[in-house]
LOLONU-191823 format. One record per residue: z, y, x of N, C-alpha, C in turn; residue number from 1. Coordinates in pm, 1 decimal. Each point is the difference from the previous one (the first is absolute). Layout:
@npz:Z, npy:Y, npx:X, capz:Z, capy:Y, capx:X, cpz:Z, cpy:Y, cpx:X, resi:NUM;
...
This chain:
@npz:0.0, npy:-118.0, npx:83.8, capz:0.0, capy:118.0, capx:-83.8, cpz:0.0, cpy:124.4, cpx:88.4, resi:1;
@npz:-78.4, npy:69.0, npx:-4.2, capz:-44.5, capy:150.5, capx:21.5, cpz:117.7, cpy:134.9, cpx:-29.8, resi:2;
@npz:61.2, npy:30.4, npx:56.3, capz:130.0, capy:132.9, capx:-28.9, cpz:-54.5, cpy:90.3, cpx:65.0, resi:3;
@npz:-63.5, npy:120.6, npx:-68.4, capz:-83.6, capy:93.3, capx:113.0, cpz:80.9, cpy:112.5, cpx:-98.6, resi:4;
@npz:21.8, npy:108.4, npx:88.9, capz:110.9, capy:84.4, capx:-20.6, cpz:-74.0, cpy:145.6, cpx:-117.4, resi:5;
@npz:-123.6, npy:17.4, npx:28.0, capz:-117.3, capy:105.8, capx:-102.1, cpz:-1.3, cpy:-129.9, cpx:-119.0, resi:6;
@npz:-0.1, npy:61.1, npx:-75.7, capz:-93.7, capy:-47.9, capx:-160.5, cpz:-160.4, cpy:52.1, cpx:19.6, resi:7;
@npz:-53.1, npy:-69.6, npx:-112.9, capz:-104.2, capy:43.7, capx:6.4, cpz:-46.8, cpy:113.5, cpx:-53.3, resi:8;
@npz:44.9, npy:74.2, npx:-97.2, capz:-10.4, capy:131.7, capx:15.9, cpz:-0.9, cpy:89.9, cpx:129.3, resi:9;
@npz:103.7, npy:-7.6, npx:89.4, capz:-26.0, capy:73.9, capx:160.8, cpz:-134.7, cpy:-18.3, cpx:61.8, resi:10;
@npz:-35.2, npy:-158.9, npx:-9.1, capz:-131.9, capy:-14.3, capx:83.9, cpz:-131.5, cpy:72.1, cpx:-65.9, resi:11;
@npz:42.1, npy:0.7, npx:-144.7, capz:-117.8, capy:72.3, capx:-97.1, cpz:-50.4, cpy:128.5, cpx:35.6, resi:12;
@npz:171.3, npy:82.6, npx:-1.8, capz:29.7, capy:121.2, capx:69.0, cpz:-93.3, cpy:22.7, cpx:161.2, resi:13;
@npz:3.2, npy:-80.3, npx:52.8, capz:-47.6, capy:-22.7, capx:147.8, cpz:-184.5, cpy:28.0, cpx:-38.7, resi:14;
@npz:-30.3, npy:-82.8, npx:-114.5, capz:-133.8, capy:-8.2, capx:-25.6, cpz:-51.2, cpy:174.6, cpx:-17.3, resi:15;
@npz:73.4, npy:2.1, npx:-93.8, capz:-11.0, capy:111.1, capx:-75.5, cpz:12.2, cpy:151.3, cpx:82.5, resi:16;
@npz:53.3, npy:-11.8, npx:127.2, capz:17.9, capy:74.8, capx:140.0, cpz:-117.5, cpy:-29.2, cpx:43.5, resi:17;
@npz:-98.3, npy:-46.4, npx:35.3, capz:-101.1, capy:-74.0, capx:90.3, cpz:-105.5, cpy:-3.0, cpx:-98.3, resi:18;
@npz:24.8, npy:41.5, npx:-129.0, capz:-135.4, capy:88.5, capx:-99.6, cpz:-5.9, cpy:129.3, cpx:-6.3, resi:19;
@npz:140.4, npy:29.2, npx:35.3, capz:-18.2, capy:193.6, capx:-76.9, cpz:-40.7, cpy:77.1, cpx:204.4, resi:20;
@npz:100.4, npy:-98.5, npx:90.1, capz:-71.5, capy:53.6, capx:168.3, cpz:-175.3, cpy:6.9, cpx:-52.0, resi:21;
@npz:-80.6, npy:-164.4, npx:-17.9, capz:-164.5, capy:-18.1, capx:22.9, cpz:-19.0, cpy:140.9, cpx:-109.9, resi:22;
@npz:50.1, npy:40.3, npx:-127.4, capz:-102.2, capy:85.7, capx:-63.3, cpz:-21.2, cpy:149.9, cpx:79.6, resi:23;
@npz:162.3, npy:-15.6, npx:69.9, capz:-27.8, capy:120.9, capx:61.1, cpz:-49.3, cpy:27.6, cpx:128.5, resi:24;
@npz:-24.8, npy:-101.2, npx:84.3, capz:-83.2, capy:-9.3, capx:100.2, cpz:-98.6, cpy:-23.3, cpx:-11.9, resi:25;
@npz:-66.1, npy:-36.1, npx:-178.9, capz:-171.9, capy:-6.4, capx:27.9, cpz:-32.6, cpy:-136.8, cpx:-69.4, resi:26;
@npz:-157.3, npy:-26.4, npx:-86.7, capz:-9.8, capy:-113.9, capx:5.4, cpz:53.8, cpy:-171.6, cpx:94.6, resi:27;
@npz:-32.3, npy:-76.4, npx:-49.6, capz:65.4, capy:-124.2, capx:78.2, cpz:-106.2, cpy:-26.9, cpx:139.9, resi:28;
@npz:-121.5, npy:31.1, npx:-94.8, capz:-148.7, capy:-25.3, capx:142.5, cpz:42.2, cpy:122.7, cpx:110.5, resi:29;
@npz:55.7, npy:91.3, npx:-85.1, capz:20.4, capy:101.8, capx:203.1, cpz:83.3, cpy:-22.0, cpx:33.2, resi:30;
@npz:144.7, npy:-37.5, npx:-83.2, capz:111.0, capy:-45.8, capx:71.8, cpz:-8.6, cpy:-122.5, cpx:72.2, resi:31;
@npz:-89.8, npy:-89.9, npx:8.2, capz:-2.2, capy:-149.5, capx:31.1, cpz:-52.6, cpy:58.6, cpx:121.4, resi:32;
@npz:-117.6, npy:75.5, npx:23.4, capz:-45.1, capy:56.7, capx:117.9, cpz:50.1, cpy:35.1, cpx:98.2, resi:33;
@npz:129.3, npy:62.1, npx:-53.3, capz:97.3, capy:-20.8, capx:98.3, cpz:173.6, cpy:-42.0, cpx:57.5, resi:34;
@npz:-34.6, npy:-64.3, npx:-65.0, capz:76.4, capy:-127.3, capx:1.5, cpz:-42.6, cpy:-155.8, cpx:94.4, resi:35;
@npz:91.6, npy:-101.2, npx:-17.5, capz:-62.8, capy:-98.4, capx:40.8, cpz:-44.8, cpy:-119.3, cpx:-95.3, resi:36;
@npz:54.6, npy:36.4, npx:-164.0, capz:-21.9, capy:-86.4, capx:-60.0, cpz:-149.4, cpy:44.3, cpx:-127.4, resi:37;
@npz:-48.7, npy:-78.1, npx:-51.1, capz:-98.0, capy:43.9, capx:-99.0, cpz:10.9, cpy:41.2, cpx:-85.7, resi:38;
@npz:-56.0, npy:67.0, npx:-146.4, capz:-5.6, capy:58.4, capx:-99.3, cpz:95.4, cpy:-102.6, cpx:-108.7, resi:39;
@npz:-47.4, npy:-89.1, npx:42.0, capz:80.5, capy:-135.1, capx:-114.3, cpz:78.7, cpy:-20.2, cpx:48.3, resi:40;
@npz:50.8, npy:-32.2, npx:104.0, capz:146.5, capy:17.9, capx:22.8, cpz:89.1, cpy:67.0, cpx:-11.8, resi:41;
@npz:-27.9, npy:148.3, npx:-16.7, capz:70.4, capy:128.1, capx:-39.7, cpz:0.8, cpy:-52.6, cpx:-167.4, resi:42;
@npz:-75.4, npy:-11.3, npx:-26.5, capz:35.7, capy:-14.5, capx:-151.5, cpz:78.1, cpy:-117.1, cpx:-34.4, resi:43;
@npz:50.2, npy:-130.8, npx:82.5, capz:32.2, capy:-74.6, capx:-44.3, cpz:176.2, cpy:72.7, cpx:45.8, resi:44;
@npz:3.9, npy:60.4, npx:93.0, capz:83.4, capy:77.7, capx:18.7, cpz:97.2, cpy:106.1, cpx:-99.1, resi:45;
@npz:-80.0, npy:8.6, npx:-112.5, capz:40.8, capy:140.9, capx:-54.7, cpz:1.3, cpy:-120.1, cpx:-148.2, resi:46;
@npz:-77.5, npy:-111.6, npx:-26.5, capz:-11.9, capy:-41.8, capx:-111.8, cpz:147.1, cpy:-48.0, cpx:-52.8, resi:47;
@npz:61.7, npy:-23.9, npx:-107.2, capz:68.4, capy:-88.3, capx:-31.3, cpz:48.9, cpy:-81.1, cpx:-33.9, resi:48;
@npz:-187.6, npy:-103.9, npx:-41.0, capz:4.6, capy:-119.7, capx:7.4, cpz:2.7, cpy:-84.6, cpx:145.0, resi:49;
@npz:-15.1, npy:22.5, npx:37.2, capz:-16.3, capy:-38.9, capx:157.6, cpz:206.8, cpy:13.8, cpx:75.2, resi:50;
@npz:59.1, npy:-35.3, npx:-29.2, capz:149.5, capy:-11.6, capx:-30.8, cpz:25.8, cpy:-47.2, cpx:181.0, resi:51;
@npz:-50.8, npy:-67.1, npx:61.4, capz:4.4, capy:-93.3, capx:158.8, cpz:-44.6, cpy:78.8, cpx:76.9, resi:52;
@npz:-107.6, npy:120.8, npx:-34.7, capz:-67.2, capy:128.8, capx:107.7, cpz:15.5, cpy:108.1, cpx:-38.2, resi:53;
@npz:79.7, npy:7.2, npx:187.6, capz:76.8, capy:128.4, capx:-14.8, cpz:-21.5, cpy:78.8, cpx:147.4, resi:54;
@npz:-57.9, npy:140.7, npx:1.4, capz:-50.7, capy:97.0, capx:119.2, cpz:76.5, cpy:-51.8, cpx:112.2, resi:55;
@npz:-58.5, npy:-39.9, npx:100.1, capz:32.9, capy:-41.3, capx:120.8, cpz:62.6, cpy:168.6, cpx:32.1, resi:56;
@npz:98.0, npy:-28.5, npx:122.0, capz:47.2, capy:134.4, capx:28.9, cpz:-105.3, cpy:153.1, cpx:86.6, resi:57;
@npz:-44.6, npy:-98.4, npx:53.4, capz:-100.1, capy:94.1, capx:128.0, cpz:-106.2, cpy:54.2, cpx:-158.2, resi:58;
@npz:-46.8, npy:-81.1, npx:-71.6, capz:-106.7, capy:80.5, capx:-107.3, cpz:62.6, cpy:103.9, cpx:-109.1, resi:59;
@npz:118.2, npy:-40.1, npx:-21.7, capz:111.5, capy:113.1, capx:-31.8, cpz:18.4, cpy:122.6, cpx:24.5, resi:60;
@npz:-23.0, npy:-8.8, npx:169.6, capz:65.1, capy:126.4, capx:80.9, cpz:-155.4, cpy:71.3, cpx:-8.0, resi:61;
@npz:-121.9, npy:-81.5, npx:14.2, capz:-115.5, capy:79.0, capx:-21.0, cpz:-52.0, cpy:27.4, cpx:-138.5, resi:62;
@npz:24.8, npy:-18.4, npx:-126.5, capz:-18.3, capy:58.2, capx:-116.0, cpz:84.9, cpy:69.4, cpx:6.2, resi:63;
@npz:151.1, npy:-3.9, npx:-6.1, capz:60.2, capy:144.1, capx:-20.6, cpz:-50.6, cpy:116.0, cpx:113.7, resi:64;
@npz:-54.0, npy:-35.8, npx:138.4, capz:-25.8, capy:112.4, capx:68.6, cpz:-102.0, cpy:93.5, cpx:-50.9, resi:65;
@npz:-74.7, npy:-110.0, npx:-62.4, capz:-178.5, capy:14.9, capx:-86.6, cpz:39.9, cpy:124.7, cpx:-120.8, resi:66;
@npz:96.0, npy:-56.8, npx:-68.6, capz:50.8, capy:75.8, capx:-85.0, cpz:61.7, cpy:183.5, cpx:26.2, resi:67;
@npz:81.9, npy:-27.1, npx:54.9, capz:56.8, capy:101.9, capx:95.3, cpz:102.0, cpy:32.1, cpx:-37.7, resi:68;
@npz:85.4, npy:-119.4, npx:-47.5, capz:126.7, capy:-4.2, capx:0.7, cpz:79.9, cpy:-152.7, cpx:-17.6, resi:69;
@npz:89.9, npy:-0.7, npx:10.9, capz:74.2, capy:-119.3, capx:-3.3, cpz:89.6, cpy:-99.0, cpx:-100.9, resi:70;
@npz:-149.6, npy:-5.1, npx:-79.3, capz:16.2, capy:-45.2, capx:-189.4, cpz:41.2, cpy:-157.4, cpx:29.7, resi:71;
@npz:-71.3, npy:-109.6, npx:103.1, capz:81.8, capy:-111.5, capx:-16.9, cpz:136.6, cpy:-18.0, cpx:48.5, resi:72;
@npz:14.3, npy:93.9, npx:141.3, capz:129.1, capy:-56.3, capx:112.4, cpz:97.5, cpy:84.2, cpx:-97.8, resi:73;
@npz:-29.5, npy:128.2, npx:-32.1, capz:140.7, capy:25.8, capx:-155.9, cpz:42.1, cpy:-67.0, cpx:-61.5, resi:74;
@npz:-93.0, npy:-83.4, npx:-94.8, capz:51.4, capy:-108.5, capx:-87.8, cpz:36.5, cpy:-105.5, cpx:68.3, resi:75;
@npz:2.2, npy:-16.2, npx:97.2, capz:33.9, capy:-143.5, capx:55.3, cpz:185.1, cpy:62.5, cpx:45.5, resi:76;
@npz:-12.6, npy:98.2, npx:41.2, capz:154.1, capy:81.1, capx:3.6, cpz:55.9, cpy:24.3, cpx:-38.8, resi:77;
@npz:-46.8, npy:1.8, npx:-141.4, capz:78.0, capy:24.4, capx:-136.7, cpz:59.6, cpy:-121.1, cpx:-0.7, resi:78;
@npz:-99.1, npy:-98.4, npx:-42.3, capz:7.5, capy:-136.6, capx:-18.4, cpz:158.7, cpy:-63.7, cpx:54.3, resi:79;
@npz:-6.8, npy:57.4, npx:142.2, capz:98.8, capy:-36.8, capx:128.4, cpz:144.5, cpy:103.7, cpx:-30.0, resi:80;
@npz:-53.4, npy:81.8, npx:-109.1, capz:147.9, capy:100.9, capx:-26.7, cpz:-7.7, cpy:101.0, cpx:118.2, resi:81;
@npz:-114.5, npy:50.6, npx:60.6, capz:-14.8, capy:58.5, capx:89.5, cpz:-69.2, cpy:156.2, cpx:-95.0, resi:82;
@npz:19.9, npy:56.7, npx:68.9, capz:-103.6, capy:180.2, capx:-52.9, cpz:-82.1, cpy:-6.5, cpx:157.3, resi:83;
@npz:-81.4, npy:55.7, npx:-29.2, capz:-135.1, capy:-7.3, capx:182.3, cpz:-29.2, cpy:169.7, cpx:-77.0, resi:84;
@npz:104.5, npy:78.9, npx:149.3, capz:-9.1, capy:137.7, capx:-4.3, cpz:-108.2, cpy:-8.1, cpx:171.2, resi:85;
@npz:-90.0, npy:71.4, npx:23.0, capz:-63.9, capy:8.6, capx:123.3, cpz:63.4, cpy:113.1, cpx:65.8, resi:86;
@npz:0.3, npy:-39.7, npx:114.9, capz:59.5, capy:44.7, capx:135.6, cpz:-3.3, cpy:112.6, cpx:14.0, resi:87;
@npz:-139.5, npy:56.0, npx:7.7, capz:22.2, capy:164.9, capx:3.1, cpz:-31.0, cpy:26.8, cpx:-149.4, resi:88;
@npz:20.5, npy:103.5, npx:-80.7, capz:-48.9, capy:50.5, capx:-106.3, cpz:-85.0, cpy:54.1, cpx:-31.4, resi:89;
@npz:-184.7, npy:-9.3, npx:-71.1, capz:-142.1, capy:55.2, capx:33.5, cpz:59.2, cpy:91.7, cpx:-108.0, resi:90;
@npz:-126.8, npy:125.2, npx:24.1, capz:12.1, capy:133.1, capx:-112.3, cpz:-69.5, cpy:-139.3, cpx:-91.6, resi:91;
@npz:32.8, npy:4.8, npx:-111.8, capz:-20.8, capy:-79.6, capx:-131.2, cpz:-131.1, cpy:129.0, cpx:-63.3, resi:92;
@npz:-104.0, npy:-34.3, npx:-40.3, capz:-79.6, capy:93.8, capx:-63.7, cpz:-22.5, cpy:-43.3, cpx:-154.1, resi:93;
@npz:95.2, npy:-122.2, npx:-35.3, capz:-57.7, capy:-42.4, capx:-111.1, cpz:81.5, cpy:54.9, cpx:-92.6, resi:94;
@npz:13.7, npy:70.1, npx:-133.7, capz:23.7, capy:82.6, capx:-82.2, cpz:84.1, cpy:-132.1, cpx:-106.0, resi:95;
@npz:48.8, npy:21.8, npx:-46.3, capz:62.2, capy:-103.8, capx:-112.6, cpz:-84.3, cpy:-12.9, cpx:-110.5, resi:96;
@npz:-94.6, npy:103.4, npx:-39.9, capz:-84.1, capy:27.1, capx:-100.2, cpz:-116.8, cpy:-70.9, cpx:77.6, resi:97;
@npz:-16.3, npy:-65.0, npx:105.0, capz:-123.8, capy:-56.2, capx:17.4, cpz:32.4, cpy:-142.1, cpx:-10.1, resi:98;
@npz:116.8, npy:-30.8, npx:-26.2, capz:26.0, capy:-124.3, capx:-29.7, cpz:-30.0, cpy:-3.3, cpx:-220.7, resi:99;
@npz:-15.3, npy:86.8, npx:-46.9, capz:24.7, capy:-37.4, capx:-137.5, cpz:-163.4, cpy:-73.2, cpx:-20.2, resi:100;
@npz:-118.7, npy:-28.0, npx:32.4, capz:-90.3, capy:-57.1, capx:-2.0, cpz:-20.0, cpy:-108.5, cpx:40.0, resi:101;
@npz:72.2, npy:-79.7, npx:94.8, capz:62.1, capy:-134.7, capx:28.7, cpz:95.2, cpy:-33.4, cpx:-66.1, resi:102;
@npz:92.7, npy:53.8, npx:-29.3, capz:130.6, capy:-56.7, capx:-123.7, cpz:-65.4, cpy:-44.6, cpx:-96.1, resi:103;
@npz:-113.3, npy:120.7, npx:-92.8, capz:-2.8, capy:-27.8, capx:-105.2, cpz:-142.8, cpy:-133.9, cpx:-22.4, resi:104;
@npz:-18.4, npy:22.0, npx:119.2, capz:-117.1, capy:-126.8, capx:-19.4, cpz:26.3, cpy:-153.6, cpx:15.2, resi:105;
@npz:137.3, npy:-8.1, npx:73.8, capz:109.3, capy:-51.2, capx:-16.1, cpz:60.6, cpy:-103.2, cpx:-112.9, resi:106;
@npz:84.9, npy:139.3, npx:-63.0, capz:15.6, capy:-17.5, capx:-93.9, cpz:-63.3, cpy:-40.5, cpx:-151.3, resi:107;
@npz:-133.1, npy:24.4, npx:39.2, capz:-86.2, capy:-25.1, capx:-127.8, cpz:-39.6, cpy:-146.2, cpx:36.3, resi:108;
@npz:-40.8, npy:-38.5, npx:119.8, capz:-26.1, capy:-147.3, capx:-4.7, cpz:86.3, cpy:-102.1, cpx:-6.9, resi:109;
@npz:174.2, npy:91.2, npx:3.7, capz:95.5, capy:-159.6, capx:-6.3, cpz:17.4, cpy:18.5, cpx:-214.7, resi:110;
@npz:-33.4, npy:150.5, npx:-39.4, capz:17.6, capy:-34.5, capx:-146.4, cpz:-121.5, cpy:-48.5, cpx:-44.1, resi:111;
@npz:-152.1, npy:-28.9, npx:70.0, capz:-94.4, capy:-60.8, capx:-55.4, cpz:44.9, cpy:-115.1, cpx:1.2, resi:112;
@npz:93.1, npy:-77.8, npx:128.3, capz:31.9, capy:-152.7, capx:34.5, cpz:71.8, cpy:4.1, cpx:-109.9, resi:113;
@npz:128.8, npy:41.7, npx:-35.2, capz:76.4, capy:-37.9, capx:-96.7, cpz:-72.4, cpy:13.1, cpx:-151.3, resi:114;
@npz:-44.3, npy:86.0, npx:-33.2, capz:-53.6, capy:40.3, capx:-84.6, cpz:-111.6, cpy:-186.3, cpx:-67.3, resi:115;
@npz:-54.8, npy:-13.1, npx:103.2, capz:-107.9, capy:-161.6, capx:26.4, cpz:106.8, cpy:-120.9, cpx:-59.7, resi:116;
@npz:126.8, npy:20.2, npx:-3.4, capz:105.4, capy:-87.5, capx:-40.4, cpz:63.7, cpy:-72.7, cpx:109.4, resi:117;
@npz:116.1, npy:-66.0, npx:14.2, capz:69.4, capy:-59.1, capx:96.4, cpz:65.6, cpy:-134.2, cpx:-41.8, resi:118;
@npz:-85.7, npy:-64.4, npx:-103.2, capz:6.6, capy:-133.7, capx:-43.0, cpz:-20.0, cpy:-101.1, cpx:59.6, resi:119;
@npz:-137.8, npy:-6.5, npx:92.7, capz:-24.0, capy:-85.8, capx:113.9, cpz:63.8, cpy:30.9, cpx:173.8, resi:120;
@npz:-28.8, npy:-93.9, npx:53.7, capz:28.2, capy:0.6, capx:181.5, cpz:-42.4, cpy:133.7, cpx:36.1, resi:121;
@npz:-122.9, npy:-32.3, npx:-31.0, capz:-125.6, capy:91.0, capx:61.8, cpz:13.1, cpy:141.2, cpx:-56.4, resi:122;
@npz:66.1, npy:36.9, npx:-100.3, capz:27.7, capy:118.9, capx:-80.3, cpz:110.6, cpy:56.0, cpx:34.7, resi:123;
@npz:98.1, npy:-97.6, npx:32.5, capz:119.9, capy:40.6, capx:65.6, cpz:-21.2, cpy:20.3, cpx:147.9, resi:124;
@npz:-79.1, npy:-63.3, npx:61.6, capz:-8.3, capy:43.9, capx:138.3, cpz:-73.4, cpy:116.9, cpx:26.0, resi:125;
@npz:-133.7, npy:0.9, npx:-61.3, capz:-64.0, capy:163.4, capx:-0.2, cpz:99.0, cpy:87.1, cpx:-5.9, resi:126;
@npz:86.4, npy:-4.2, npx:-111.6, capz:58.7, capy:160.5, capx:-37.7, cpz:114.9, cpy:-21.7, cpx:108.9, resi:127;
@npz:80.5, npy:-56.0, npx:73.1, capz:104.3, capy:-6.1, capx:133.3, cpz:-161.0, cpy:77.2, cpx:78.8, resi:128;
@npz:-74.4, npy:-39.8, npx:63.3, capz:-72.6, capy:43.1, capx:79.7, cpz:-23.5, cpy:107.6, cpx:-32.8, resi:129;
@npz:-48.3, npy:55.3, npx:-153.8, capz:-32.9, capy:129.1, capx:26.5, cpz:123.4, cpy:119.6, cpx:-6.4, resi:130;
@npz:149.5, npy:-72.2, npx:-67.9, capz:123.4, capy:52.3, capx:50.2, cpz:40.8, cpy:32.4, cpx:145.4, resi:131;
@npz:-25.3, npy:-107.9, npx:92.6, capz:10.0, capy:39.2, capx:116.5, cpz:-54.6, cpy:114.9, cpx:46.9, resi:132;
@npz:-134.6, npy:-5.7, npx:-5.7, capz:-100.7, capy:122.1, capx:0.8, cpz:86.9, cpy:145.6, cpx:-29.0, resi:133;
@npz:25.6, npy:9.0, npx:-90.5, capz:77.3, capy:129.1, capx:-108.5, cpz:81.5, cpy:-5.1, cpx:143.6, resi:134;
@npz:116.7, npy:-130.9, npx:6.2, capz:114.3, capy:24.9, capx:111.7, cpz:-79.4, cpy:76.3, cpx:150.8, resi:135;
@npz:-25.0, npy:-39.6, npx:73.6, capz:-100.5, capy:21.4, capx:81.7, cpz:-61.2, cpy:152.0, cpx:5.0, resi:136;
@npz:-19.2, npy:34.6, npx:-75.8, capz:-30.2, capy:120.5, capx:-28.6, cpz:82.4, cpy:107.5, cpx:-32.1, resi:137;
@npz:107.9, npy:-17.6, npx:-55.1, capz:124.4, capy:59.6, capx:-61.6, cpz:21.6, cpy:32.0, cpx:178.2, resi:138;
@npz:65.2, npy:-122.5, npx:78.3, capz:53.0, capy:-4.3, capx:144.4, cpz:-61.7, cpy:97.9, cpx:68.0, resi:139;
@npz:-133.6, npy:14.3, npx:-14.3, capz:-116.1, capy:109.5, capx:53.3, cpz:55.4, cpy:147.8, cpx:-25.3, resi:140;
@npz:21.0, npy:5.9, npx:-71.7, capz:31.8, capy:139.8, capx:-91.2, cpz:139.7, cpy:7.8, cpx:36.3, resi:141;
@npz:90.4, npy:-93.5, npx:3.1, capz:133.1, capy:47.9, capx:42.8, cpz:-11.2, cpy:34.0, cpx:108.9, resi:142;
@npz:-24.2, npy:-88.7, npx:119.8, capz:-58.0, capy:6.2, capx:206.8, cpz:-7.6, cpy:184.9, cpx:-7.6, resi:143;
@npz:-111.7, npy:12.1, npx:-79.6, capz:-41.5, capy:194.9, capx:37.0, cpz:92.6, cpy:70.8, cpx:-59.6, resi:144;
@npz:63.8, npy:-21.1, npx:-145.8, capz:124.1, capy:99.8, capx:37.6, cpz:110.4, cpy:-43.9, cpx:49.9, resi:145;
@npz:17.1, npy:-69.1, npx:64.7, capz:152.3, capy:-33.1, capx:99.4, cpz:-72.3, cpy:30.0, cpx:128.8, resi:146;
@npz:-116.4, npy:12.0, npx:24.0, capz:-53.7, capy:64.1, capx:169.2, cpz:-17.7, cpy:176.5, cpx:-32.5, resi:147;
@npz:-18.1, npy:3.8, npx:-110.0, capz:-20.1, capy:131.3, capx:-36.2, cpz:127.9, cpy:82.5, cpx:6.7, resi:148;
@npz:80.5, npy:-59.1, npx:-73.5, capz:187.3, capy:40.4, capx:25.7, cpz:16.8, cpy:-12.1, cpx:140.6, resi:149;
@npz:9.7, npy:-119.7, npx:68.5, capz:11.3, capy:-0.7, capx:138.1, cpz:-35.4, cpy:166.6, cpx:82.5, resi:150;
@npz:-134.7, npy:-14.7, npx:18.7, capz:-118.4, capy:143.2, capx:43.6, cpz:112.3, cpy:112.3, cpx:-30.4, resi:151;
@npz:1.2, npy:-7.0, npx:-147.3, capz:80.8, capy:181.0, capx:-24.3, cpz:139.6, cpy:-17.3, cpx:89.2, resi:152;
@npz:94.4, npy:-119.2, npx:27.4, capz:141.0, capy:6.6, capx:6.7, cpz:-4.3, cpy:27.2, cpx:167.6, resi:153;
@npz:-119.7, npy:-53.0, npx:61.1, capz:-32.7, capy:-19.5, capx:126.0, cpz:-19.5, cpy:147.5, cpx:47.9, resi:154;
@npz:-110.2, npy:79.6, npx:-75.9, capz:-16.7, capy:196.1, capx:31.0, cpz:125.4, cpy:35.8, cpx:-68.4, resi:155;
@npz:69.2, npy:-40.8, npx:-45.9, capz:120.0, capy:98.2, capx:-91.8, cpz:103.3, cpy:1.6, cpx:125.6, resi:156;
């Protein structure tokens, strides 16, 4: 018998980190480009039927770089009860209001999932995935104003 200390929700979470890094670093065909693994492997990566494949670490560290920020190794820190504050603090240029167009697109696809019903596996697993998503994104939006607070307390 198997005692592994994550549920499967965390590893979902993990998936669901390693979809919202690839959208923001770019299709899967340019991200695979540079990377070492292929287009289908990234997706089996991010899928959540695919439950046994999960982002090797080194392709990790290059989609979130792709991205240009650090959307899987966060969640994996969360995961760990960890917060991942970076070392020095960058001027943040991203506005909180430029996050409301990712929230809400977000948000509209985990109430399309639920909305689809949550009677079956497959109905129940979509809408966790596209919940994660929402989570994931929420985390995004918190990161810039707690670096943003940081910035002001740092000139104050």
């Amino acid at each position: 018998m198997q005692l592994r200390r994550f549920k499967a929700d965390d590893y979902q979470a993990l998936k669901s980190a390693v979809r919202r890094a690839r959208k923001l670093a770019g299709p899967r065909n340019i991200v695979s480009e540079q990377t070492r693994v292929g287009g289908t492997q990234i997706a089996n990566y991010e899928d959540a039927y695919q439950a046994d494949c999960h982002v090797p670490i080194d392709v990790a560290m290059d989609i979130d770089e792709l991205a240009g920020e650090a959307v899987i190794l966060a969640q994996l820190a969360e995961l760990q009860g960890y917060r991942l504050v970076p070392i020095e603090q960058s001027q943040t240029n991203m506005d909180i209001k430029d996050h409301i167009q990712p929230l809400c697109k977000e948000f509209g696809e985990a109430i399309s999932a639920i909305g689809n019903g949550t009677s079956t596996p497959r109905q129940r697993e979509e809408a966790t995935k596209e919940l994660l998503d929402v989570s994931s994104t929420v985390n995004a939006a918190l990161r810039d104003l707690h670096a943003q607070d940081a910035q002001e307390r740092a000139v104050a």
